[in-house]
Every structure is written in C-alpha cells, then in structure tokens.
C-alpha positions in Angstrom: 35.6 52.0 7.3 36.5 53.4 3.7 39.8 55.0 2.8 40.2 57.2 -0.3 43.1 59.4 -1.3 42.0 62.6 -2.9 44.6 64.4 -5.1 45.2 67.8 -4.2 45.7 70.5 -7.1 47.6 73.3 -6.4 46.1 76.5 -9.2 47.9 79.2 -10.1 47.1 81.5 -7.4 48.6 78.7 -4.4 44.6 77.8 -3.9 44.8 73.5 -3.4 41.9 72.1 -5.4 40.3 68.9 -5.5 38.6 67.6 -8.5 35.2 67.6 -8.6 34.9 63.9 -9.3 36.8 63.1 -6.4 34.2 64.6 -4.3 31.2 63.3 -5.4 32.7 59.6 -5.3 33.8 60.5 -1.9 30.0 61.6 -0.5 29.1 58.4 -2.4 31.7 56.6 -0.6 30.8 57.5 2.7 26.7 57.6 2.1 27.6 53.5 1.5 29.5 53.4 4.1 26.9 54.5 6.7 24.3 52.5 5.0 26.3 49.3 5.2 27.0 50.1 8.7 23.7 50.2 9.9 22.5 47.5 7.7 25.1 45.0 9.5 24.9 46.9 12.8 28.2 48.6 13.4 26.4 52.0 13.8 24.4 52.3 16.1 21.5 54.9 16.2 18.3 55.8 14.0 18.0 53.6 10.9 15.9 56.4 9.3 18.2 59.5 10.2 21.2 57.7 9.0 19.2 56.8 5.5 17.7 60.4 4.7 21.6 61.6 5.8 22.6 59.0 3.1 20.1 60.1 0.5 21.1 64.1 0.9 24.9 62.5 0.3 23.9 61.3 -2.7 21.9 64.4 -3.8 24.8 66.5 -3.0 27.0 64.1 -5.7 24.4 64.3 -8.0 23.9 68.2 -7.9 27.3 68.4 -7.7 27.5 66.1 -10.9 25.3 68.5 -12.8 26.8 71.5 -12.0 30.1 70.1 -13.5 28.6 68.7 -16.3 26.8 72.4 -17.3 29.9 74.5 -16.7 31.4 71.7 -19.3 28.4 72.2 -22.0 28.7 75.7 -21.4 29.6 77.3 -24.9 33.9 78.6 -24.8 33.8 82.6 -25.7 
C-alpha cells in the first residue's frame, strides 16, 4: 500500500490547491501500485481490467503533464 502526502495550497480566494505535479505522481503512484498488486497477487480480480485502469492512470498524468507544461510555454501578456 503506498502513502503520499500532498501539500495543500491555500490561493487567495480560501480555494486549497494541490500542485499539479503532486497529482500526476500520485495517479502514477497508485497505477504501480495496482500493477504490483496483481503481479504478486494481493488483488484479486481481472488482470486485464486492472492493467487498462492502470494505463488510463498513466494517461491521465501524462495529459495532465502536458497541459501544465502548455499553460507554462504559453507567452506572459
């Protein structure tokens, strides 16, 4: 079982945040997590559901990822 502390940002308006990069290690995290489950047989269930809910973990990071990294390259006005 993983454990991850996420910092919490409070913005200007009293909304909590979390940083983006915290996220997408924490889908990472837990798409790991499930795989090494069922690869040493901890979870019990469908191999393949638990691999394609893995994968859209991953994709989510990664879409995630790219989003951040645009709003970043995005030219300041």
């Amino acid at each position: 079982m993983i454990q991850v502390s996420i910092p919490l940002v409070p913005s200007a308006d009293g909304v909590l945040l979390i940083p983006a990069d915290h996220v997408t290690e924490l889908l990472r995290s837990l798409a790991a997590d499930w795989l090494h489950s069922t690869d040493s047989g901890e979870m019990r269930g469908d191999a393949q559901t638990v691999l394609d809910l893995a994968g859209v973990l991953d994709q989510l990071a990664d879409q995630i990822d790219v989003e951040c990294i645009g709003f970043a390259s995005a030219p300041r006005q």
